[in-house]
C-alpha positions in Angstrom: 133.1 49.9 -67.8 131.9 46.4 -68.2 133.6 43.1 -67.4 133.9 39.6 -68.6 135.3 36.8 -66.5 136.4 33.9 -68.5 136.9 30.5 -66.3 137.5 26.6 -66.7 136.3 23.5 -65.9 136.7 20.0 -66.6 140.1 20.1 -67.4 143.0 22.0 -68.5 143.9 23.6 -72.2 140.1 23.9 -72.7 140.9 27.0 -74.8 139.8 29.5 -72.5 142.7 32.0 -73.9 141.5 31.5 -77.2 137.9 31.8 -76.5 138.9 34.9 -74.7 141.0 36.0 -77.5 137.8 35.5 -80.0 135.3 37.3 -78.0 137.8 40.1 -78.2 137.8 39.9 -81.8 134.6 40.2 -81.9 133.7 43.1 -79.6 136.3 44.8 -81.3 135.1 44.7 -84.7 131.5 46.0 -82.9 133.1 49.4 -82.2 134.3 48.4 -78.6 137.4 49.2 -77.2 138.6 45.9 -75.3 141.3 45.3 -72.6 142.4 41.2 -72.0 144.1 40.3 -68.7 145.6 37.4 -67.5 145.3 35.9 -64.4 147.6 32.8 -63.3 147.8 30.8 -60.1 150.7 29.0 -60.3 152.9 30.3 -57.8 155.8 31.1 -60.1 156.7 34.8 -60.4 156.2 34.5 -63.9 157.1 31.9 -66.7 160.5 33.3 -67.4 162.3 30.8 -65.3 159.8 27.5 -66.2 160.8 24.8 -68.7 159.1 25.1 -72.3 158.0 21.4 -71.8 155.5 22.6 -69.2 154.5 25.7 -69.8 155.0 26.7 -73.7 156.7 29.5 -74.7 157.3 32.6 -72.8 155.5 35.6 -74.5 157.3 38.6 -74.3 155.8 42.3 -74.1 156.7 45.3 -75.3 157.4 46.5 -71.7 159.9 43.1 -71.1 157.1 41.4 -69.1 157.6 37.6 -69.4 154.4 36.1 -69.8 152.1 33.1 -70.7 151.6 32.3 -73.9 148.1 33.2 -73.7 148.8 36.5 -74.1 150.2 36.0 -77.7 146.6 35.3 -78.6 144.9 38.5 -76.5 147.4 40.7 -79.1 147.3 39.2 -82.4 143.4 38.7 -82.0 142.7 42.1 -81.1 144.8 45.4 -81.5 146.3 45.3 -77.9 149.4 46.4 -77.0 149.6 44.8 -73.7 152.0 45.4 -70.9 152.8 44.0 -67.5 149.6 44.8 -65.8 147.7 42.5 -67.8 149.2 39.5 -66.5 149.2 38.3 -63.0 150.7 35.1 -61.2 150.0 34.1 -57.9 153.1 34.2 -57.4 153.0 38.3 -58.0 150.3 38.6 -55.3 152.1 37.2 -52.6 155.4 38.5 -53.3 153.6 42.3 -53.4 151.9 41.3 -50.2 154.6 39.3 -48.0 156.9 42.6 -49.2 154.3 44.4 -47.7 153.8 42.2 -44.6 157.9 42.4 -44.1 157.9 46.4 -44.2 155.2 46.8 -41.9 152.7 48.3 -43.8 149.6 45.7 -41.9 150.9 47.2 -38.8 151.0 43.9 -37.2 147.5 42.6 -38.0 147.7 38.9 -39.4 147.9 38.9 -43.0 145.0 36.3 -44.5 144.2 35.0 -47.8 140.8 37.3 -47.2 141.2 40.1 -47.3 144.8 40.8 -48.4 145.6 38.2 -51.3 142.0 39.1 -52.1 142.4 42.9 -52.0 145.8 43.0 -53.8 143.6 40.8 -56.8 141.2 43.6 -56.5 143.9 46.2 -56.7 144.9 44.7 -60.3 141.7 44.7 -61.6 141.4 48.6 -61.4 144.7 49.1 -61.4 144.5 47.9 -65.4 141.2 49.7 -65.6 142.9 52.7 -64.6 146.0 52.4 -66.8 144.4 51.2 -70.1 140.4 52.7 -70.1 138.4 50.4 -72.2 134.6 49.2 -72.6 134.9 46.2 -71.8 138.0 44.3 -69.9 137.6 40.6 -70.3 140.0 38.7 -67.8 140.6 34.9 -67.8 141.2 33.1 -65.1 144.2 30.5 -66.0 143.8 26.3 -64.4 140.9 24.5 -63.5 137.6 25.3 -61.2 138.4 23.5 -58.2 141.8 23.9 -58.1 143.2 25.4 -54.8 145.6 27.5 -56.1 142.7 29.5 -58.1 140.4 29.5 -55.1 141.9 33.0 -54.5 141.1 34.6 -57.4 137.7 33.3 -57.7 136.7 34.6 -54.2 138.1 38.2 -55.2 136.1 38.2 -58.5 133.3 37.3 -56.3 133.7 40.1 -54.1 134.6 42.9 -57.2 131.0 41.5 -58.8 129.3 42.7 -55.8 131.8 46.2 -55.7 130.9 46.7 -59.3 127.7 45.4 -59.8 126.0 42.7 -61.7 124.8 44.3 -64.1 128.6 45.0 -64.9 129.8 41.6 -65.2 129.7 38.2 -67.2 130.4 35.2 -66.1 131.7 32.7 -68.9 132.6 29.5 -68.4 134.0 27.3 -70.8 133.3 23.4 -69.9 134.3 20.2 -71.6 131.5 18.3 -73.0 132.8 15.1 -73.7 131.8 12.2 -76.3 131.5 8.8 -74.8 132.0 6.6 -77.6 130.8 3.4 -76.3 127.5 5.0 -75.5 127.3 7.2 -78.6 126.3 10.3 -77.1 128.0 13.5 -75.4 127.8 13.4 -71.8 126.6 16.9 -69.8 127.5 15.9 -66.0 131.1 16.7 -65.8 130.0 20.2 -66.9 127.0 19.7 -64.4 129.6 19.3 -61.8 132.2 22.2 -63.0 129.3 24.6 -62.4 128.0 23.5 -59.2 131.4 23.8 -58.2 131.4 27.6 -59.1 128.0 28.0 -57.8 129.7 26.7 -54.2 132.4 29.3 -54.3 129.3 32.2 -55.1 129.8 32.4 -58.9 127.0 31.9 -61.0 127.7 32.0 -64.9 125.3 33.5 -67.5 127.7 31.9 -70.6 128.7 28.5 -71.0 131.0 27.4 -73.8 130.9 24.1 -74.4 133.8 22.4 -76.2 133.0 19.3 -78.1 133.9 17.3 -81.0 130.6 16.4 -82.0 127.6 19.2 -82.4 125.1 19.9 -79.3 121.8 18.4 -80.1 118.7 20.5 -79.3 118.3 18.1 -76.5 122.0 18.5 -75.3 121.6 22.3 -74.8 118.0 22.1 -73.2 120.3 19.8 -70.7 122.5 22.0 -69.7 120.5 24.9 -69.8 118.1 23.5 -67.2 120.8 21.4 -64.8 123.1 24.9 -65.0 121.1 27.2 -64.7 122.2 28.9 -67.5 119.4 30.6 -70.6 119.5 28.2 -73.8 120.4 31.0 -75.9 123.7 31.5 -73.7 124.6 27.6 -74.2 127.3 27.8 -76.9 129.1 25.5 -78.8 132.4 25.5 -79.7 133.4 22.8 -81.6 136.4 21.8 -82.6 138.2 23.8 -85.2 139.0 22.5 -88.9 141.9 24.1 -90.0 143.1 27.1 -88.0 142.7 28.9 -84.6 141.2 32.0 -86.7 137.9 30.3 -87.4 137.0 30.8 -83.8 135.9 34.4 -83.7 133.6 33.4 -87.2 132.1 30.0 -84.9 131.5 32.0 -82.1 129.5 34.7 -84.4 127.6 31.8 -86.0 126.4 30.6 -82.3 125.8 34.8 -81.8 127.8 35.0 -78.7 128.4 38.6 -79.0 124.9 39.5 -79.7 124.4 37.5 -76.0 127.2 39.3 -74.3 126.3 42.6 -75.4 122.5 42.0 -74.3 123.9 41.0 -70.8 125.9 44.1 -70.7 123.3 46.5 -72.5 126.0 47.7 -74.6 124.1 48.4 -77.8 126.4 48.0 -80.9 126.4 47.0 -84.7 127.0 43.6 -85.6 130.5 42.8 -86.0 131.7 43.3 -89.9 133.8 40.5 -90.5 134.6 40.6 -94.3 138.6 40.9 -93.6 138.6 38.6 -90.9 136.8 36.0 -93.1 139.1 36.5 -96.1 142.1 36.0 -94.1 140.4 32.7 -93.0 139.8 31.8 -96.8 143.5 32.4 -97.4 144.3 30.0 -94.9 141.9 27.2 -95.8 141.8 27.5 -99.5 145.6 28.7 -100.0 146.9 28.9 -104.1 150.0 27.6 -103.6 151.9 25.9 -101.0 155.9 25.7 -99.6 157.6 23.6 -97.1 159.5 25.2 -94.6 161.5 23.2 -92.1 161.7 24.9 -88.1 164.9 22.9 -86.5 164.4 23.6 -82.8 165.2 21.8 -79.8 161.3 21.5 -78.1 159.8 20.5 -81.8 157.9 17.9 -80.0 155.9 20.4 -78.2 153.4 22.2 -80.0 153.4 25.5 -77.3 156.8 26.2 -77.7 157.3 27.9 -81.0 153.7 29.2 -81.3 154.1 32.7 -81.8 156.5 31.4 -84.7 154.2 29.1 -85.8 151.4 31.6 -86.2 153.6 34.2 -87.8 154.5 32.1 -90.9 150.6 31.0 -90.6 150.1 35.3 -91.5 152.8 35.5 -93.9 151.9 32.7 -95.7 148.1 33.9 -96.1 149.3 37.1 -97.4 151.0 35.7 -100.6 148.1 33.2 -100.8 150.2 30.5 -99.8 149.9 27.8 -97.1 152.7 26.1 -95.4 154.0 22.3 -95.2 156.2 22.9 -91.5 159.0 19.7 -91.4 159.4 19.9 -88.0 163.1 18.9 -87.2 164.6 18.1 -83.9 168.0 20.1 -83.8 169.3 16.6 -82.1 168.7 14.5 -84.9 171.0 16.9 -87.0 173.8 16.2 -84.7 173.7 12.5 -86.1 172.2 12.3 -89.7 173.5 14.0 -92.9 171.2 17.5 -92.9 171.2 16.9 -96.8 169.1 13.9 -95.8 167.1 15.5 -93.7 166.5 18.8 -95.2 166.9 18.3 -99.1 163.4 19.3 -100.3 162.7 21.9 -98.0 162.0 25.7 -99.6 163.3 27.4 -96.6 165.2 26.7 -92.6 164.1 28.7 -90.2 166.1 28.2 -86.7 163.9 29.4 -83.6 165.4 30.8 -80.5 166.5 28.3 -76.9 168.7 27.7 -73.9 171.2 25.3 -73.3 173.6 23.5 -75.2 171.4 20.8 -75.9 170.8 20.1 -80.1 173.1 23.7 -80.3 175.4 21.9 -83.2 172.7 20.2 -85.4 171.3 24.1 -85.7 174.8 24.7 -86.6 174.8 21.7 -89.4 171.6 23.1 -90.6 172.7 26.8 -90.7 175.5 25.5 -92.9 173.2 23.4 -94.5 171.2 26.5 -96.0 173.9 28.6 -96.6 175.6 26.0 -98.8 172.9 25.5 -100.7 171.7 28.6 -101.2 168.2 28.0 -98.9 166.3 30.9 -97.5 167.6 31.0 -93.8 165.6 32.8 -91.2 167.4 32.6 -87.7 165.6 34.1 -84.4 167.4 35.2 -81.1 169.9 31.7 -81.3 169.1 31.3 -85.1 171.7 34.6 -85.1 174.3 33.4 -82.7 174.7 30.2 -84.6 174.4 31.3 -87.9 177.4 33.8 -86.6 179.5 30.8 -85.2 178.7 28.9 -88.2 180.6 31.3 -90.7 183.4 31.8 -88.1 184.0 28.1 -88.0 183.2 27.3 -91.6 184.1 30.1 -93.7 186.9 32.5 -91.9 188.2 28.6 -90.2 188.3 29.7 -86.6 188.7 26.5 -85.2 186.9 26.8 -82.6 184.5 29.4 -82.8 181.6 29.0 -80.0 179.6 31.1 -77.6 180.4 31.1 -74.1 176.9 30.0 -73.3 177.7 27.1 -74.2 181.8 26.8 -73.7 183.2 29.6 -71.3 186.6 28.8 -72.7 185.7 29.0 -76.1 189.0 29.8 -78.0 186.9 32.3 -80.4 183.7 33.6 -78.6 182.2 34.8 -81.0 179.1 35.1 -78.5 179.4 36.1 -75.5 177.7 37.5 -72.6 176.4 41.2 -72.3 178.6 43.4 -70.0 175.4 44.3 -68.4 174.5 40.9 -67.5 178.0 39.5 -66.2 177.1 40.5 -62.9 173.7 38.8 -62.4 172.8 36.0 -60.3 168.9 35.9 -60.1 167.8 34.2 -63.6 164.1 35.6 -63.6 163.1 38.5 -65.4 167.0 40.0 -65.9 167.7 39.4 -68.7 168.0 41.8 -71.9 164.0 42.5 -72.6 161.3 44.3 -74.4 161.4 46.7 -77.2 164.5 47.8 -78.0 165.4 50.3 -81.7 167.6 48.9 -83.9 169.6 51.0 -86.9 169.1 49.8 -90.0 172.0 50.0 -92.7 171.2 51.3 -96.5 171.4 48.8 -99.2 171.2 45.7 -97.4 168.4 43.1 -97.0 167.4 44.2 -94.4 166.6 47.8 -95.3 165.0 46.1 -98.3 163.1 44.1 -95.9 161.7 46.6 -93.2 161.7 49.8 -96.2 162.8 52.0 -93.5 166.2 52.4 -91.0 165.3 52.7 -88.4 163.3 49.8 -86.4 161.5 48.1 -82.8 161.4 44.8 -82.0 161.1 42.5 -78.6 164.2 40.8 -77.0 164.9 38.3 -74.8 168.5 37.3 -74.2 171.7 37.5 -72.5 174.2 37.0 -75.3 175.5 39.0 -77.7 178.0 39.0 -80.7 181.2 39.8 -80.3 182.5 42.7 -81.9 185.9 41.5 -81.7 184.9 39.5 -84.9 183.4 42.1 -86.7 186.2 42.8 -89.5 187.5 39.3 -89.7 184.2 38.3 -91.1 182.6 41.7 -93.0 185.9 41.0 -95.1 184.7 37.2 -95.8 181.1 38.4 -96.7 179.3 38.5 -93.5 177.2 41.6 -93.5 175.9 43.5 -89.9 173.2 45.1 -91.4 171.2 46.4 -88.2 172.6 47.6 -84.6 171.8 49.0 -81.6 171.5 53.4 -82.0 174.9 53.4 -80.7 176.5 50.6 -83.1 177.7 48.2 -80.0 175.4 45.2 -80.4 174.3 43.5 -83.3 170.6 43.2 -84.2 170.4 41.8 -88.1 173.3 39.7 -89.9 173.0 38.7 -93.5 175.3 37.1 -96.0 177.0 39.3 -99.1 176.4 36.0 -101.6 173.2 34.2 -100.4 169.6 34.7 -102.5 167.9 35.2 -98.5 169.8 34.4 -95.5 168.7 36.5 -92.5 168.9 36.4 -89.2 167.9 39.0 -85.8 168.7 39.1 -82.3 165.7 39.9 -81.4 161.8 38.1 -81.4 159.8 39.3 -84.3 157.0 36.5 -84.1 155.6 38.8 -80.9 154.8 41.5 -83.5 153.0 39.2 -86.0 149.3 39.6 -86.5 146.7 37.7 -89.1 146.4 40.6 -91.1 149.7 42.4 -90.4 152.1 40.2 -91.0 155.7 40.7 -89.8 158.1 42.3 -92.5 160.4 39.4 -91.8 158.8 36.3 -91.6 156.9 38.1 -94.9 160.1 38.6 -96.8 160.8 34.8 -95.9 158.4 33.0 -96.9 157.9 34.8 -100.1 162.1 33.8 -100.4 160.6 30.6 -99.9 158.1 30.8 -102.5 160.6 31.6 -105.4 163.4 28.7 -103.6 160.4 26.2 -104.3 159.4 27.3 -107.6 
């Protein structure tokens, strides 16, 4: 088995989970089986608990692991199905090993950074090696060179190099190399630096990926070849991308950094075909026809927190040779302005998931907004629950109608907490997760949708709707058309009278891939297509 350790320096969102992501892509479509893992220092358990504004959205796995967003890119770049053991918090580490500590198991001995934090790093490296056998496992290590939270997790690589050995392992390093406009060139010491910084710690790195905006001169790679000790054909530059995310497996080709990994690893392989990959790029860049779609979402400011959504319509869109104008609407600025106003050119509203009360009622407005006009509506995880509250209140006129999320005396709760999670006091990782079936029901939208009844798809919530509303509003036109195998929760709602209005429980955008786009977000934004034509 052969490894590849992707880290950082300079500073933060670099890309090293894309350039991960790509490399995987790449292998992959050379015959190799790849594994991508994970590794985060914060010292959070997981993100599950941490605010979108600082850490993006929370990826969910088929397995209910809460995890970084990064790993949303390892699985629609390659054909992973990842689980649990490929992400790791610092967080994890010392809860496993103070658990440990607290039963006894170090018999009294002091318990050290080296060797238990160390060892229990170790431990999750074959640990995944052992659960999911692969040819190559690339793991990236999440912040900064330098910083101290990550100091553990480079000293334990260092140590599984030697274990393994080096003839086992890649190094890659991805580095800033920035342009200094006042002097007119790009300036190689801050990646000088990052490397003698891993060279301190017992690291050396045979790749460097070098993110710029402008290209590496002949000179510029000599440079850094020589003052990192790295070989000029493993100097690689990674521009900045034109259009899409995607083009970075076909960039990374162009500056052969498979052909180089696969020589440092003696793995001897055919060149990657990319036909399939490229078309799917084409259809993105060069798109026949295009359709504005407004997201209404309460962290619309921050691009991180609706990117699995964002990358799903991305792979619908290309496979109707479309591309996609996003109107990116705070759910806030609903509460105040007239939707019509707001929304009145838009082929489709699609309402993304959230906690809190916060912009709740202008995600209402718009909900109404599309249904009243006859607008394809997609709704996701909240996009249900207020798309439910909406009809209550605004077609069957209860007064009143609200989930207890965000009033616990609502006089009709028409959401309302799961039995299972009344009890529950700890917020991380409890709540309703992972891939659940749903039942489909014949002759709906749905069915017409998915082509099949029964379903799986990822969760992540704690409310439900409430089957105490279930006649009142079937008889208005409100149609349950997917449940739970045993008919007590609700899945997929539609409306009887609406051209497209749908609207799950569950998180489809974690299924999404370029080209395998998700059923739903497929069926929308061809809706979307015919709204706008």
């Amino acid at each position: 088995m052969k490894y590849i350790f992707v880290t950082g320096g300079v500073v933060s969102s670099l890309g090293k989970g894309l350039a991960a992501a790509s490399l995987g892509t790449l292998l992959e479509l050379r015959g190799l089986k790849v594994v991508l893992q994970k590794f985060d220092p914060y010292l959070n358990v997981d993100p599950g608990t941490m605010n979108p504004f600082q850490h993006g959205e929370v990826y969910v796995l088929h397995d209910g692991a809460e995890t970084d967003l990064d790993l949303g890119h390892y699985e629609r770049f390659t054909n992973s199905n990842l689980s649990r053991s490929n992400s790791t918090s610092s967080g994890q580490v010392y809860e496993t090993v103070l658990a440990r500590e607290r039963r006894g198991d170090y018999l009294g001995k002091t318990v050290q950074v080296i060797p238990h934090i160390t060892d229990e790093i170790k431990a999750r490296l074959r640990k995944l090696a052992h659960e999911q056998p692969c040819d190559v496992l690339i793991t990236e290590i999440g912040g900064t060179t330098g910083d101290i939270e990550g100091l553990p997790f480079l000293e334990a690589i260092r140590q599984f190099v030697l274990e393994v050995g080096a003839q086992n392992v890649v190094i890659m390093h991805v580095t800033l190399v920035p342009y200094i406009k006042a002097a007119g060139e790009l300036k190689t010491k801050p990646s000088q630096q990052s490397i003698a910084k891993l060279r301190e710690i017992g690291l050396h790195p045979q790749v460097l990926i070098c993110r710029t905006e402008h290209p590496l001169g002949d000179d510029v790679r000599q440079k850094l070849s020589v003052f990192c000790n790295v070989p000029l054909d493993a100097v690689v530059e990674a521009r900045d991308v034109d259009h899409t995310i995607y083009e970075m497996p076909l960039m990374l080709q162009q500056e052969k950094l498979d052909d180089t990994i696969c020589r440092l690893l003696a793995l001897n392989q055919p060149q990657a075909d990319m036909t399939n990959w490229r078309k799917f790029v084409n259809r993105i860049v060069r798109p026949k026809k295009r359709v504005k779609i407004a997201v209404v979402g309460k962290y619309i400011e921050l691009q991180d927190a609706y990117k699995s959504i964002y990358e799903s319509l991305t792979h619908a869109a290309a496979s109707v040779d479309c591309g996609t104008d996003l109107l990116l609407v705070d759910a806030e600025e609903l509460e105040e302005k007239d939707p019509s106003l707001v929304l009145k050119d838009v082929a489709g509203i699609l309402i993304p998931g959230g906690f809190g009360d916060r912009g709740v009622e202008g995600k209402i407005r718009a909900t109404q907004f599309a249904r009243e006009n006859s607008v394809p509506y997609l709704g996701l995880c909240l996009g249900m629950q207020v798309a439910s509250i909406e009809f209550a209140r605004n077609v069957c006129g209860l007064r009143g109608a609200n989930s207890t999320e965000f009033d616990t005396k609502a006089e009709h709760p028409i959401i309302d907490l799961l039995e299972a999670q009344k009890d529950i006091t700890d917020k991380g990782a409890s709540m309703r997760l992972g891939t659940w079936p749903t039942k489909i029901v014949a002759n709906t939208r749905a069915f017409q949708v998915y082509g099949r009844d029964e379903i799986t798809e990822r969760h992540r919530h704690r409310y439900e709707f409430n089957m105490n509303y279930r006649a009142q509003m079937e008889a208005q036109g409100f149609v349950i058309s997917g449940t739970s195998p045993d008919g007590l929760l609700v899945e997929l709602v539609e409306l009887k009278d609406h051209p497209w209005f749908l609207a799950c429980q569950f998180h489809p955008e974690f299924q999404s891939k370029p080209n395998k786009p998700h059923p739903l977000f497929k069926g929308f934004v061809s809706a979307c297509l015919a709204h706008g034509s």
